[in-house]
N, C-alpha and C positions, 0 to 999 in steps of 0.2 A: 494540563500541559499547555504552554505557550508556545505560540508557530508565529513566526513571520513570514508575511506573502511577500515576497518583490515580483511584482509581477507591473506593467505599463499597460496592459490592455483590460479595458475597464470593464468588459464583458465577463473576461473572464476571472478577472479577479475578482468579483461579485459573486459567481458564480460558484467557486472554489472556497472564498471563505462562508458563505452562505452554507455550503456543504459540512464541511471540518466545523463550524459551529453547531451544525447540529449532532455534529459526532460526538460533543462534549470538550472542546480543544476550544482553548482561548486564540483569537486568530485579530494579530494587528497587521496593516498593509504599509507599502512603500510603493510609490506608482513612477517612480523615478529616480537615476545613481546618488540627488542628493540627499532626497529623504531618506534613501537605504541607508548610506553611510551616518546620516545623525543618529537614526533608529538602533545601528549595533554599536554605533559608541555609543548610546546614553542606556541603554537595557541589553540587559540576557536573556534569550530566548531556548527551547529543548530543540526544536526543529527550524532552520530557515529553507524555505522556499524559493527556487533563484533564478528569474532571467538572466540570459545573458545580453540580451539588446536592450538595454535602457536607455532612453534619453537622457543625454549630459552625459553619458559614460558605461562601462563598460559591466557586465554582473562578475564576470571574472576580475577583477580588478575589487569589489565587494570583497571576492571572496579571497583574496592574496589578502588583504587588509584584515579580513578575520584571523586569518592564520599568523600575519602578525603579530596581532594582539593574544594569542596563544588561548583564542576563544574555545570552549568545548562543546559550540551549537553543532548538531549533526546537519548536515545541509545536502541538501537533494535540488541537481538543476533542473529547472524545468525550461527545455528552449524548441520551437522549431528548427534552430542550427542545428541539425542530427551528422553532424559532417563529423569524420573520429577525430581530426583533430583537436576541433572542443572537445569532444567529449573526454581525449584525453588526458587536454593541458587542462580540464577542470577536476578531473580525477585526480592529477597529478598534483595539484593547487591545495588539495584535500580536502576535494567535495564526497558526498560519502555515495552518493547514488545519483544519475543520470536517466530522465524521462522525456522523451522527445513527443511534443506536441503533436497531432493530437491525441489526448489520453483522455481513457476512462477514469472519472472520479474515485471509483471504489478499486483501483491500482494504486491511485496515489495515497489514499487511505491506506492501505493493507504496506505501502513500501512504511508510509510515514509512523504505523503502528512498529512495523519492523525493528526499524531503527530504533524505537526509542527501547522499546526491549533490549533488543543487544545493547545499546548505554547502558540499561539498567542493571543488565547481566555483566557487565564488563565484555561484551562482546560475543555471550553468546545467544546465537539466534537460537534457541529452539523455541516450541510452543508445546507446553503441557497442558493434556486436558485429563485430569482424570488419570488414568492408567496409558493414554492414550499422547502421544511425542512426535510432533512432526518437525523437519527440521530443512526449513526452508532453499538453504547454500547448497545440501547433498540431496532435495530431492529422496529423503528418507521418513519413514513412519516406523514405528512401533508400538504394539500394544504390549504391557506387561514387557518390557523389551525384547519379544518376538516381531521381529519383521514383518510388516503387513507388506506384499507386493501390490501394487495400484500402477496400472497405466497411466501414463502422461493426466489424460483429461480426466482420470481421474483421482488424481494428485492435485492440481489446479482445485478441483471444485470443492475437496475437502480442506482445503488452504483457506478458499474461501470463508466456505462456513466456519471454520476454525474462527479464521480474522472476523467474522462477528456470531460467537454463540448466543443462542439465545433470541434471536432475530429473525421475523418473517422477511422471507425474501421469495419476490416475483421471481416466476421464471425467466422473463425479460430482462431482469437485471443479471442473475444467476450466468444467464448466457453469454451479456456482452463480457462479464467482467470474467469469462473463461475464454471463448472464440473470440472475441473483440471483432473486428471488423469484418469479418470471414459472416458473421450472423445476420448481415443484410441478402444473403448467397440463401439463406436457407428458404425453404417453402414454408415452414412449421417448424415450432418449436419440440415436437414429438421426441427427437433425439434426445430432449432434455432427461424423459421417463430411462429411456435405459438408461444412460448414467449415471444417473442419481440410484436407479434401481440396483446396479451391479454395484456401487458401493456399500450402496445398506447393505446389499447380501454380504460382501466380504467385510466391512464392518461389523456386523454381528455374529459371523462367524470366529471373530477372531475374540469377541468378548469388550469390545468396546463401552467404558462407562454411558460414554456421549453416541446420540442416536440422534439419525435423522428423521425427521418425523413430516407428512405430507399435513398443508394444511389445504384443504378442499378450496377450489375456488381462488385459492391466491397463489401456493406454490410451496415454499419449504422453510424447516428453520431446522438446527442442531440445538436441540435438546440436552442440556447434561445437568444432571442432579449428582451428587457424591452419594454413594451406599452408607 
């Protein structure tokens, strides 16, 4: 998958495609409104990436000129302007999703996995693992299509693991990319074990393919093999 970064600050643009490259995503950059505009008229990209404060110009005005050209890049803004009215008039513009700086990397991974699924699906977000369907928009799970109930946090952290099976994850990361900024407030990561722990219980009680499994010393991955 091809992602375009529009992004002006050089920290972070390094930073962000550094990341998504190692996720497996092809990642080219624009660090200003004129290389973004030669960038979407001379290639197609799955995903764009999009400030709104560019130098020379504006990211909304990028993104009127996509829509012009009746491009079908899914594009997600990324700005510190959290004011609604961006967020509006870029929704409105037909940006597909809005992330206001500062964000966790592994939010923008899991929106920018999102989307390309629903592309792929003609629009529908679910995630199949196995016997096992979560459904990102309603906030809904199912095993075997019985309803799994799960509290807030712990919907978030099976989202998580979902959006990457297979994959050791710190607890450290696990945390920010559920509490987000709240996780400086904690003492200990302690609170992580029950969470993680009442999941497994209600995941395996329901018969889940996919399991989460502790790895000693590091923290956790979702397990799934097919029967």
């Amino acid at each position: 998958m091809k992602i375009l970064l529009i992004e002006d600050e050089e920290e972070l643009r390094n930073t962000v495609r550094e990341y998504l490259t190692r996720e497996k995503f092809i990642v080219e950059c624009a660090e200003d409104y004129a290389s973004a505009m030669e960038k979407v008229n001379d290639y197609d990209y799955d995903c764009i990436l999009l400030d709104i404060m560019l130098p020379g110009g504006s990211g909304l005005s990028v993104l009127a000129h996509l829509k012009r050209m009746r491009k079908q890049e899914s594009v997600i803004i990324i700005s510190a302007k959290d004011s609604i009215e961006d967020k509006v008039e870029g929704l409105n513009l037909g940006a597909d999703d809005y992330l206001a700086k500062p964000f966790h990397l592994a939010e923008l991974n899991a929106r920018v996995k999102s989307l390309l699924r629903r592309k792929k699906a003609g629009g529908d977000t679910s995630i199949v693992l196995g016997n096992l369907t979560l459904v990102p928009d309603t906030r809904k799970v199912t095993v075997n299509g019985n309803e799994l109930n799960l509290n807030r946090k712990e919907f978030d952290l099976l989202y998580y693991f979902i959006s990457n099976p297979n994959r050791l994850i710190n607890r450290m990361a696990l945390a920010e990319s559920v509490w987000g900024d709240h996780i400086d407030q904690a003492d200990s990561l302690d609170f992580i074990y029950s969470q993680v722990k009442n999941l497994r219980k209600k995941m395996k009680a329901a018969g889940t393919q996919a399991e989460i499994k502790a790895v000693y010393g590091f923290g956790y991955k979702l397990a799934f093999d097919m029967p």
